[in-house]
C-alpha positions in Angstrom: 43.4 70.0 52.6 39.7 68.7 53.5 39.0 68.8 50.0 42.6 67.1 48.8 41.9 64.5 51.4 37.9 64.0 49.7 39.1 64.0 46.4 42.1 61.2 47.6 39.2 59.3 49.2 37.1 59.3 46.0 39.0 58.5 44.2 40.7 55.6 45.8 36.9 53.9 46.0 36.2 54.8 42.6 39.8 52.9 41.7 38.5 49.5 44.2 35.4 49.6 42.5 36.4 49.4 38.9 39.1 46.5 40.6 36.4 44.5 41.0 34.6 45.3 38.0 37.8 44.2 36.0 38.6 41.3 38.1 34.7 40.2 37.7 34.8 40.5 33.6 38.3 38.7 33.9 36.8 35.9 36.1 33.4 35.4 33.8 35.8 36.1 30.4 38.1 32.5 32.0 34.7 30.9 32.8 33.0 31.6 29.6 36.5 30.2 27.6 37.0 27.2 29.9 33.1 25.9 29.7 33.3 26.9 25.8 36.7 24.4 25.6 35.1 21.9 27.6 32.0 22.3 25.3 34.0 21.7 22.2 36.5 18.8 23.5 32.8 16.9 25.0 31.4 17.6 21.0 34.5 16.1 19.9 34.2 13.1 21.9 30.7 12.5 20.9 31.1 12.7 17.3 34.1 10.4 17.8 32.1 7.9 19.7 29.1 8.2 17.0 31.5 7.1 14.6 32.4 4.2 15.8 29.3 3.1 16.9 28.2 4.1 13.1 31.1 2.1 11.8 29.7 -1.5 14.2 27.0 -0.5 12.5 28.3 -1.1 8.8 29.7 -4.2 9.9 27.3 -5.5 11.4 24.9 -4.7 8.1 28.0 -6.2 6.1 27.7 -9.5 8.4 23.4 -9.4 7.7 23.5 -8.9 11.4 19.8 -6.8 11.1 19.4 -7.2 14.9 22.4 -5.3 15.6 21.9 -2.7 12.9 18.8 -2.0 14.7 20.2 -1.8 18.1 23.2 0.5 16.7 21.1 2.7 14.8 18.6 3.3 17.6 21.5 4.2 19.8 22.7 6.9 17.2 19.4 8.1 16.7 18.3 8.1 21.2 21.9 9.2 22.2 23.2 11.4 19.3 20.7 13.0 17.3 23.0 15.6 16.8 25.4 14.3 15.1 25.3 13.3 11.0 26.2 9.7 12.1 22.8 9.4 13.5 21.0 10.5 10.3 23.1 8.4 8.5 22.0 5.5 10.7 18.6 6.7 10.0 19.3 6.6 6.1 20.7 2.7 6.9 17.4 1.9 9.2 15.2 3.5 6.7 16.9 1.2 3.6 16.5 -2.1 5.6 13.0 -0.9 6.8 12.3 -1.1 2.7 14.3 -4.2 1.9 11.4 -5.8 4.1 8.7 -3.8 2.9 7.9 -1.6 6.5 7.4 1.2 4.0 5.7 2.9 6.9 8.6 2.4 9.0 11.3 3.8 6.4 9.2 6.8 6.2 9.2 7.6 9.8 12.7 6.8 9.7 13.8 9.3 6.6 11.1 12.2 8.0 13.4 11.8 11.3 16.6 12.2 9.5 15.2 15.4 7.4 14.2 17.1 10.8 17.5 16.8 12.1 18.5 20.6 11.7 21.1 20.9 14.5 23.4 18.3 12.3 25.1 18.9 9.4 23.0 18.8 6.2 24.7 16.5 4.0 22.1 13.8 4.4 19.0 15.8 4.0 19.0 15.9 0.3 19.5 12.4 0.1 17.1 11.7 2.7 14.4 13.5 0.9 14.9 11.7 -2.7 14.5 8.6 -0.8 11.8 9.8 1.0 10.0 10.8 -2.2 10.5 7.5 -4.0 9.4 5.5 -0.5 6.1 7.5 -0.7 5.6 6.9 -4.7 5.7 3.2 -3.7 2.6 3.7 -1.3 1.0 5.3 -4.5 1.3 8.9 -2.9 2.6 10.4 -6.0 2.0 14.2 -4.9 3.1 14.1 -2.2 6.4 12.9 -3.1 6.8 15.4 -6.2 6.3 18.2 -3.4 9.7 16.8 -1.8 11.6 17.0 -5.4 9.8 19.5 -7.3 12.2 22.6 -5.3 15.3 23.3 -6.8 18.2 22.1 -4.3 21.8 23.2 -4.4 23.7 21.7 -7.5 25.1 18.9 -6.4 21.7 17.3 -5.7 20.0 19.1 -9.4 20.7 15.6 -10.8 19.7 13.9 -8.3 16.2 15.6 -7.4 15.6 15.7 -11.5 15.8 12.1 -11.5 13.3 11.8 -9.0 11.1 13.7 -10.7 11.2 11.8 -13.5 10.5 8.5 -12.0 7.6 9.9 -10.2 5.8 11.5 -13.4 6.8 8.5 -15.4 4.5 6.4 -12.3 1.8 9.5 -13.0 1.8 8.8 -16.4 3.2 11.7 -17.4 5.6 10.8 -20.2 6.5 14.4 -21.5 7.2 15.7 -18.5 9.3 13.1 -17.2 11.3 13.3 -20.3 12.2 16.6 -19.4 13.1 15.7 -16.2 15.5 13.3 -17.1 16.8 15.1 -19.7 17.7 17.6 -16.8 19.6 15.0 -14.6 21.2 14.0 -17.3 22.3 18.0 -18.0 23.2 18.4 -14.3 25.8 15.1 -14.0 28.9 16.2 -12.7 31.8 15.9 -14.8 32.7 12.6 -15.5 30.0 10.7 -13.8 28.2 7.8 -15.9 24.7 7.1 -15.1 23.6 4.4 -17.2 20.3 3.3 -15.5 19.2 7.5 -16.4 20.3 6.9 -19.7 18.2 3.7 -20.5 14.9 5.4 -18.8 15.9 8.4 -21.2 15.9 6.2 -24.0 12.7 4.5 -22.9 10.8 7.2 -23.3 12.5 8.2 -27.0 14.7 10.9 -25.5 18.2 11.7 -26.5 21.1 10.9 -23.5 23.1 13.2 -25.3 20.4 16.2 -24.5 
């Protein structure tokens, strides 16, 4: 009977203790899903809000407002960084920074927008043609083919050939920017017309039909 009543006793604290081992993983499990939702709907928000800060900053370079493009695009930049509006902005800041020859400025700008790995990389390719053809306007011609010379994913083949092109054509590198160009050219996506690549083509006695 000793033993029966042992056993009973065992076994009833062996049943409270996995209780509360259950009723611990249950409580963390509902803490873990409500933080994770509250994560997700404060993500949301923020990308919303980017947005629309992104989008007063469109109008506001529509209107010539540069003060207010600044002010916007140093908001998406300080405040969400994390978000592909902000690189956008970047791209926007960078463009303007050009426009009045702050080539210093636009580079700083576009480095800022590649480094952005957390966000969605969209921009990145785009970022880094730009930033190749801001640094073969300061004359640093190497450096800028190191940005295009890599093979990107093929939407951006075109694009990064292009690049190429107009930096060996500033080298002085004829043959090679042919081939370049004849490459973008190749690499157009169906239906696309790029008449500016065709006429550099043609400068340099290639075929657009390559």
């Amino acid at each position: 009977i000793r033993r029966n009543m042992m056993a009973k006793l065992t076994l009833q604290k062996c049943t409270k203790k996995y209780i509360k081992l259950i009723i611990v993983a249950v409580v963390l499990l509902v803490t873990v899903l409500v933080v994770t939702n509250a994560w997700r709907k404060n993500s949301l928000a923020r990308s919303a809000q980017a947005s629309q800060i992104y989008q007063e900053m469109l109008f506001a370079e529509y209107q010539q407002d540069r003060n207010t493009v600044t002010a916007k695009g140093e908001q998406l930049t300080a405040s969400y960084s994390k978000t592909p509006y902000a690189q956008l902005g970047a791209l926007l800041l960078a463009k303007n920074a050009v426009t009045e020859n702050n080539l210093d400025v636009a580079v700083e700008r576009l480095r800022w927008a590649i480094a952005q790995k957390g966000s969605k990389q969209i921009v990145v390719p785009i970022a880094t043609v730009h930033l190749a053809s801001v640094l073969q306007q300061q004359g640093k011609l190497d450096e800028a083919l190191e940005l295009v010379i890599v093979e990107p994913n093929k939407p951006y083949l075109s694009l990064y050939a292009q690049a190429r092109g107009d930096i060996y054509v500033a080298k002085g590198d004829l043959r090679q920017a042919k081939t370049a160009y004849i490459q973008a050219m190749q690499n157009l996506a169906p239906g696309v017309q790029a008449p500016l690549l065709q006429l550099k083509l043609m400068d340099l006695g290639g075929d657009d039909n390559a």
